[in-house]
C-alpha positions as CSV (number, residue, x, y, z in Angstrom):
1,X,1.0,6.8,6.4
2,X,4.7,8.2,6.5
3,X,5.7,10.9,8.3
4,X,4.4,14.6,8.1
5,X,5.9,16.1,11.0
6,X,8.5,19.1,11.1
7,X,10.4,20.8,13.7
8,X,11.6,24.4,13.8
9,X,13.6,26.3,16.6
10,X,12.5,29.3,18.0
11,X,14.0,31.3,20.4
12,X,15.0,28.1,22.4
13,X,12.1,26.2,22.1
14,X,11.3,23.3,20.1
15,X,8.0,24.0,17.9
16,X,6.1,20.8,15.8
17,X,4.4,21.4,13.0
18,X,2.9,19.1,10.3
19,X,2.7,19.5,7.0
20,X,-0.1,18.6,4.8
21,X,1.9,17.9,1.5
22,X,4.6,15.7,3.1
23,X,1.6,13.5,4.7
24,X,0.3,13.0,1.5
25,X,2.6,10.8,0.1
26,X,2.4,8.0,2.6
27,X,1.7,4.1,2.9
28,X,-0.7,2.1,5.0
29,X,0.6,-0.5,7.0
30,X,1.8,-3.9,5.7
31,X,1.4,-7.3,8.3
32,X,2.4,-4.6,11.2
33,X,2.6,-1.3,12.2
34,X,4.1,1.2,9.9
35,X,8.2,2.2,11.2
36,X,7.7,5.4,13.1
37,X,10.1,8.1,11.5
38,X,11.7,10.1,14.4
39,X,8.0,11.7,15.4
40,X,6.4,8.3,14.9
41,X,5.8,7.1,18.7
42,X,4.7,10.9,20.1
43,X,2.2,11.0,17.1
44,X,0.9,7.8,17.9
45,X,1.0,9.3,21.0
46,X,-1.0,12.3,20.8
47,X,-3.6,10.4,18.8
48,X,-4.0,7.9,21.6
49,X,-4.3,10.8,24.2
50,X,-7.2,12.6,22.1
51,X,-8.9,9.4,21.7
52,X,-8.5,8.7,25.2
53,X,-9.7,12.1,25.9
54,X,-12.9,11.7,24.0
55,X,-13.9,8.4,25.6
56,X,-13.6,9.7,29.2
57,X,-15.4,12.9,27.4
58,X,-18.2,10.9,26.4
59,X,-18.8,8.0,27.9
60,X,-21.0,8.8,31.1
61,X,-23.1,10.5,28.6
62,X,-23.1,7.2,26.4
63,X,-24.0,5.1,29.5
64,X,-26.4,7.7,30.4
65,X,-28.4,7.1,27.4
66,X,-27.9,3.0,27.4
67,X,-29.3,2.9,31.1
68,X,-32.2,4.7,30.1
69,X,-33.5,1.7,27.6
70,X,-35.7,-1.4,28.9
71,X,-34.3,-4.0,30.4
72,X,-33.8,-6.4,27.7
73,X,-32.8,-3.9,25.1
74,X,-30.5,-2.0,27.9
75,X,-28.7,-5.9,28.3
76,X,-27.7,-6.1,24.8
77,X,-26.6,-2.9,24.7
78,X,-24.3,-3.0,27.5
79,X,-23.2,-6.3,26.1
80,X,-22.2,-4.5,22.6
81,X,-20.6,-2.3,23.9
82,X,-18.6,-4.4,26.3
83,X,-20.0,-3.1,29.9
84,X,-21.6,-6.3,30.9
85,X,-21.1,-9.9,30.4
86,X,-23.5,-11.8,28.4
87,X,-24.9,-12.8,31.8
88,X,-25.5,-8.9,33.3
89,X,-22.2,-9.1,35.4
90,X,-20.0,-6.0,34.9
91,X,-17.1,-6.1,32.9
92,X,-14.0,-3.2,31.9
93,X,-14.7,-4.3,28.0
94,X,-13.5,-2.5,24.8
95,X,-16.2,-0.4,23.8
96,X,-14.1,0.9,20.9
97,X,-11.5,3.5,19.8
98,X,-14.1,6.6,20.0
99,X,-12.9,8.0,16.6
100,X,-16.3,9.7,15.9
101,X,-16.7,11.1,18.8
102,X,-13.2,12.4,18.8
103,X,-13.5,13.6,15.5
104,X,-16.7,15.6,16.8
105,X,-14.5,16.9,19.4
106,X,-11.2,18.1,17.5
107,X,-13.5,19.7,15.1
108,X,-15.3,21.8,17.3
109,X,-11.8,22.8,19.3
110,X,-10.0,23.6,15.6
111,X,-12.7,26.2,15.0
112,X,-12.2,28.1,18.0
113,X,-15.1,25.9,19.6
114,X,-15.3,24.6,23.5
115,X,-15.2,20.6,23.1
116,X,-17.3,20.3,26.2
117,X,-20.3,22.5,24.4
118,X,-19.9,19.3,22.1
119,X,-20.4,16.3,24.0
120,X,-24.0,15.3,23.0
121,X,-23.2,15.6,19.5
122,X,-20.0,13.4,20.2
123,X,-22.2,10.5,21.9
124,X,-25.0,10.5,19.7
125,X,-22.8,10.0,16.5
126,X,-21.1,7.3,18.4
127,X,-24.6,5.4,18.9
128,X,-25.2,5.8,15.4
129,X,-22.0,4.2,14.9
130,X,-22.6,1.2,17.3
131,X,-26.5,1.1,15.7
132,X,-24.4,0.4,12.2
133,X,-22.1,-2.4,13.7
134,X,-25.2,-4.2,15.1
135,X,-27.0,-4.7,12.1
136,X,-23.4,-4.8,9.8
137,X,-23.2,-7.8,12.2
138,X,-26.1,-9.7,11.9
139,X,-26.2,-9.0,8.1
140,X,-22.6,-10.2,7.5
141,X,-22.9,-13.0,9.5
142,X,-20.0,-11.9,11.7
143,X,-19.3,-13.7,14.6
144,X,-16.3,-11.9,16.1
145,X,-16.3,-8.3,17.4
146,X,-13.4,-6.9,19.9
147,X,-12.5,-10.2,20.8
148,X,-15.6,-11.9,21.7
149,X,-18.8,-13.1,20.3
150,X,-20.9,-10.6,18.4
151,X,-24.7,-9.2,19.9
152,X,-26.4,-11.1,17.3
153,X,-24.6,-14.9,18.2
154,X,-25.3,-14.2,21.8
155,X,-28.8,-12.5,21.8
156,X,-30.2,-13.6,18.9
157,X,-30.7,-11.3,15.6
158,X,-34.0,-9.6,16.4
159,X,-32.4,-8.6,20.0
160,X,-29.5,-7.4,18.2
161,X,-31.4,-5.6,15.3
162,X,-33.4,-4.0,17.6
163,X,-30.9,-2.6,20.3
164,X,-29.1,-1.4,17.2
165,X,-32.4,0.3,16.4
166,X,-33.2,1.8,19.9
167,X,-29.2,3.4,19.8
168,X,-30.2,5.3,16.9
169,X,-33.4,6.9,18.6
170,X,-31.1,7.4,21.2
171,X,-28.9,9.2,19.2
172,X,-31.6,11.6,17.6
173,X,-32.9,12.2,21.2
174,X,-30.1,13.2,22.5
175,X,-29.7,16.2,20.0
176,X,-33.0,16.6,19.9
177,X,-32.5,17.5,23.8
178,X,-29.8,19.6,23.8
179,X,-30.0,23.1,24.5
180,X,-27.0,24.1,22.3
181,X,-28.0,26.3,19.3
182,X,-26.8,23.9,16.8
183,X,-28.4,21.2,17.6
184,X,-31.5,21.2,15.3
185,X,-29.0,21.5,12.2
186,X,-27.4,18.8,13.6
187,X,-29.7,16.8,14.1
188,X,-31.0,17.3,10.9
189,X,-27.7,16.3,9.1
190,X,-27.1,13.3,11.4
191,X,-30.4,12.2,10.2
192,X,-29.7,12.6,6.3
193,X,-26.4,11.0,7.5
194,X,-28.4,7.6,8.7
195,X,-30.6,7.6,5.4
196,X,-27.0,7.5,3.7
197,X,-25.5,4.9,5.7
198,X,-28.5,2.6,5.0
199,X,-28.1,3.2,1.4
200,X,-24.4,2.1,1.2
201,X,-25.0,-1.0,3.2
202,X,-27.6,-1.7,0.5
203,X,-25.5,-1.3,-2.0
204,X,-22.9,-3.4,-0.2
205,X,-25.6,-6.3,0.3
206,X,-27.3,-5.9,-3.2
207,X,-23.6,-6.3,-4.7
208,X,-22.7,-9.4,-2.8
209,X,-25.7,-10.8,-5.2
210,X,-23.9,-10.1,-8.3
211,X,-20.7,-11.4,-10.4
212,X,-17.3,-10.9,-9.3
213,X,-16.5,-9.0,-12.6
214,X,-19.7,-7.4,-12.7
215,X,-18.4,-4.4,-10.3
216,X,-16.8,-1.4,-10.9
217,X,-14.4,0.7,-8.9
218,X,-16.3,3.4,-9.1
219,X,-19.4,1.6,-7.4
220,X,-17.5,0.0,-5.0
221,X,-15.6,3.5,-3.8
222,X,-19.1,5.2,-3.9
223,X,-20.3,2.6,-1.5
224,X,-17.7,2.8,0.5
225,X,-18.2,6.8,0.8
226,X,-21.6,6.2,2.2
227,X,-21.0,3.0,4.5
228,X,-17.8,4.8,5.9
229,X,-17.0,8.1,5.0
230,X,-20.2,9.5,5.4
231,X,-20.7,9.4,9.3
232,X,-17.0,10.3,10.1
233,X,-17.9,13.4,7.8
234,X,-20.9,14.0,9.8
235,X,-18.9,13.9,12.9
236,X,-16.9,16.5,11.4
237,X,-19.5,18.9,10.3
238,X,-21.4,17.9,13.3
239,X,-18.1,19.2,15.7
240,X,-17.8,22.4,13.1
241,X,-21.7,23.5,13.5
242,X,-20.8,23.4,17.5
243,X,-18.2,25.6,16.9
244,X,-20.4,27.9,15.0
245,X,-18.9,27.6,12.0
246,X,-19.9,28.8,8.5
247,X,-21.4,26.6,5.6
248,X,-18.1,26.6,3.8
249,X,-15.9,25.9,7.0
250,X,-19.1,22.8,7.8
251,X,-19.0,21.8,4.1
252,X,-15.2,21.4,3.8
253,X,-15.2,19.7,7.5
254,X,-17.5,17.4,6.0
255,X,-15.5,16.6,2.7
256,X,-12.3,16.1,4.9
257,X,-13.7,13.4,7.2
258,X,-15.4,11.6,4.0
259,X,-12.0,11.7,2.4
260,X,-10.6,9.7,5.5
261,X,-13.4,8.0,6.0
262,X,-12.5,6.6,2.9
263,X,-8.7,5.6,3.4
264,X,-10.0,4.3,6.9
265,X,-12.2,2.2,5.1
266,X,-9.4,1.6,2.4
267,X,-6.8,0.2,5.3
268,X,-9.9,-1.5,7.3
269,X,-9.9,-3.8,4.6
270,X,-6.7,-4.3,4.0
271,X,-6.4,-5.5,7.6
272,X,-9.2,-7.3,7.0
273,X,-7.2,-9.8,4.4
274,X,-3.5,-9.2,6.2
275,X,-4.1,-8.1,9.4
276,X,-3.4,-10.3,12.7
277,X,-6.6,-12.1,13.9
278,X,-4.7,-11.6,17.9
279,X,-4.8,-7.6,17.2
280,X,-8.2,-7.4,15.4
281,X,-10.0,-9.3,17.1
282,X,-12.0,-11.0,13.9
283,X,-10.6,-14.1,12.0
284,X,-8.3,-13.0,9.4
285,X,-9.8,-13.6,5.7
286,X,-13.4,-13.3,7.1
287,X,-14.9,-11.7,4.1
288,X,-12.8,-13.4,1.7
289,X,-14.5,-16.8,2.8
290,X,-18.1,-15.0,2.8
291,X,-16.8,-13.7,-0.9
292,X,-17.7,-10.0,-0.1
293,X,-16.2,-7.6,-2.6
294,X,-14.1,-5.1,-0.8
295,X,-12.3,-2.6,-2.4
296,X,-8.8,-4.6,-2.8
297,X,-10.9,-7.7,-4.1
298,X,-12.9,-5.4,-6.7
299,X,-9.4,-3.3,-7.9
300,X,-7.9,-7.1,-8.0
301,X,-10.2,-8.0,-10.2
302,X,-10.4,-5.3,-12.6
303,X,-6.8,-5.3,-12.9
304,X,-7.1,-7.3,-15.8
305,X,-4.3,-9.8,-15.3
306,X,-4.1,-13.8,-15.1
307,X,-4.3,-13.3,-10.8
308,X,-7.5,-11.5,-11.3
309,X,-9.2,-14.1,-13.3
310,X,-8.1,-16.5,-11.0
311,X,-9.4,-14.7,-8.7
312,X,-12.8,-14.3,-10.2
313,X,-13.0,-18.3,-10.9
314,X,-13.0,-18.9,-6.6
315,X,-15.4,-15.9,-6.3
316,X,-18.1,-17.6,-8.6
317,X,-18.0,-20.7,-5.8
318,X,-18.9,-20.9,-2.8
319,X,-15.8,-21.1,-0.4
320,X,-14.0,-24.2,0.5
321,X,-11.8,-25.5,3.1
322,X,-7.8,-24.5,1.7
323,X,-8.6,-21.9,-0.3
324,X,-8.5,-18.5,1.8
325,X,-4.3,-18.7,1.2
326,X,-4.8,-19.2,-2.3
327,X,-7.6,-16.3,-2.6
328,X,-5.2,-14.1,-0.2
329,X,-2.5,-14.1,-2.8
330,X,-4.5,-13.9,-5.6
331,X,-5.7,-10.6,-4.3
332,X,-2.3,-10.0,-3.7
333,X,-0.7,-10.8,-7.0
334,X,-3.6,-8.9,-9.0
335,X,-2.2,-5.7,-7.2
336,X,-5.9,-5.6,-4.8
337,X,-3.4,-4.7,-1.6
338,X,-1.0,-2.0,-3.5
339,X,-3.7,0.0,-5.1
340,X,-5.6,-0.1,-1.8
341,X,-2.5,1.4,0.5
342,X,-2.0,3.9,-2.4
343,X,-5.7,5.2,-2.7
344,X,-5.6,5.6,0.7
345,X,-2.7,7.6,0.7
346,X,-4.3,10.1,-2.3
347,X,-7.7,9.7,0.1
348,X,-5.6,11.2,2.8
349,X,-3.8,14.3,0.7
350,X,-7.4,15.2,-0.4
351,X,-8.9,15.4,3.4
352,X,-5.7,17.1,4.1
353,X,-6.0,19.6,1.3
354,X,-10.0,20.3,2.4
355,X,-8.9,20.6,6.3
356,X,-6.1,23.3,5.1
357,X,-8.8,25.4,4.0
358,X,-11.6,25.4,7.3
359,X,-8.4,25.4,9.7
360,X,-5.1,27.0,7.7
361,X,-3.5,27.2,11.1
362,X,-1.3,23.6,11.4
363,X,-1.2,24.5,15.1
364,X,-5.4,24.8,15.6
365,X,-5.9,21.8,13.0
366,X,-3.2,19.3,15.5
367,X,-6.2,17.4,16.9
368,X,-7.6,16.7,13.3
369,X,-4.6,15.8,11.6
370,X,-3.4,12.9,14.4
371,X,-6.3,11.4,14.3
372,X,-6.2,11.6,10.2
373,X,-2.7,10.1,10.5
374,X,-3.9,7.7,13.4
375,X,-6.5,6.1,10.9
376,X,-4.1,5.2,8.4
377,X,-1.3,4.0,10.4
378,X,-3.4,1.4,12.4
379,X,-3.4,-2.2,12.0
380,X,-6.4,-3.2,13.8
């Protein structure tokens, strides 16, 4: 996304401020990382710092709640989220970037919230998270996650379904302990959250079953809103109720992380057909070879042009050795990539536009808008 940062002088100092319309009007990344205007590398900054924040935030009180599962369920766990070897040995893994949880956080700070106060929340929508990426896993096949062999290929896929089950109990425990006021409405929307999640992945699966040309835009974005957007606008909300926020603040907290949610999921697939295998971690054109229908691949092929029906003749057969480059530029030449980076880029003014009206203060919104320009800037 291209650059939305100002600077004014006052009285000597230098102040930063960001603005919302200016941020609209940005790109995702093409093969690397977008060209940092003159703020580039301290907002890539400050986003790394939050996130970094967040993790050391919340990750005794993630461990805390994977130590407290049975042995073999604990093992896979700890394995997921890169704390252990496959054989029990410890290991400084990657257990992710923490974007939920830092979302959680930010939120609750923007609203005149304390971010410790928040911490439960934070973990438990980062188990839900993980609980989604054990079962995306095994249902996808995937073999790859942060650089080593998925839960599923090492464990098995009942071991790996059902860690990914016990982190979602873990995750409605958690609130369901917490003293905090908020916690019963949170764990209340956390919970209609899940039954949305599950109904975008079955969307997702159910249209892997039908023709290429037999998907609309409209479905696939609507999927896409529920597999993705849904549980970073739950972290959101989740962060805002902490803070003791109003409906309308919770509501429009909600509605700004769905609207990044989406371009996040917009540029995760993007990445997913350009990005660099070394920086990923997953082997570029991974769901092009299993024929799954992300958004580029659907907007390629209702583009109505020769690439697109191309592109719809490989997608009727089953995947064969030499034909991920010729499917890559297919996508490509049916304009798949270009109207993904420029959704996301209208995704992102509309978050923008619904965070402007919880937090109107650029200064109090800073932790919510790096981490909204962090999510389309990345390339892995």
């Amino acid at each position: 996304m291209g650059e939305f940062m100002t600077e004014t002088r006052t009285e000597g100092r230098t102040e930063r401020r960001r603005s919302p319309s200016s941020a609209a009007g940005g790109t995702v990344p093409e093969q690397g990382p977008a060209p940092a205007g003159p703020h580039g590398s301290s907002d890539a900054q400050e986003a790394a710092a939050i996130l970094d924040r967040a993790r050391v935030s919340v990750e005794p009180e993630l461990r805390r709640a994977v130590e407290s599962l049975p042995g073999p369920l604990r093992r896979v766990a700890l394995y997921h989220f890169g704390w252990e070897n496959a054989d029990g040995t410890p290991t400084a893994g990657n257990a992710g970037k923490a974007i939920r949880p830092a979302l959680v956080l930010a939120a609750t700070g923007a609203l005149g919230g304390h971010r410790t106060t928040a911490v439960r929340a934070a973990a438990a929508v980062e188990l839900v998270h993980n609980f989604t990426l054990l079962h995306d896993d095994v249902m996808d096949r995937d073999t790859t996650r942060r650089h080593r062999p998925t839960a599923w290929a090492v464990f098995g896929d009942a071991d790996a379904v059902l860690a990914g089950d016990s982190l979602q109990a873990l995750a409605h425990r958690l609130l369901a302990e917490d003293p905090h006021p908020a916690s019963a409405a949170a764990a209340a929307r956390l919970a209609r959250c899940v039954v949305e999640l599950c109904a975008g992945q079955q969307a997702d699966t159910a249209m892997e079953r039908r023709a290429p040309d037999d998907i609309t835009l409209d479905e696939v974005l609507a999927m896409a809103e529920a597999k993705t957007g849904a549980l970073l606008g739950c972290a959101c909300a989740l962060g805002a109720l902490y803070a003791g926020a109003d409906d309308a603040d919770v509501a429009a907290l909600d509605a700004f992380g769905r609207e990044a949610g989406l371009a996040f999921q917009l540029i995760d697939d993007v990445i997913g057909i350009w990005g660099d295998p070394g920086r990923t971690g997953k082997p570029a054109g991974a769901d092009l070879m299993a024929r799954k229908k992300s958004l580029p691949v659907v907007a390629a092929l209702a583009s109505g042009t020769p690439a697109a029906a191309e592109l719809a003749e490989l997608y009727r057969a089953p995947y064969r050795n030499g034909d991920l480059e010729r499917t890559v530029l297919a996508v490509e030449r049916a304009g798949g990539r270009d109207w993904a980076q420029m959704q996301a880029a209208d995704r992102m003014a509309r978050a923008l536009g619904h965070l402007s009206r919880a937090v109107p203060d650029p200064e109090a919104a800073e932790g919510l808008l790096s981490l909204a320009e962090f999510v389309t800037r990345r390339t892995s």
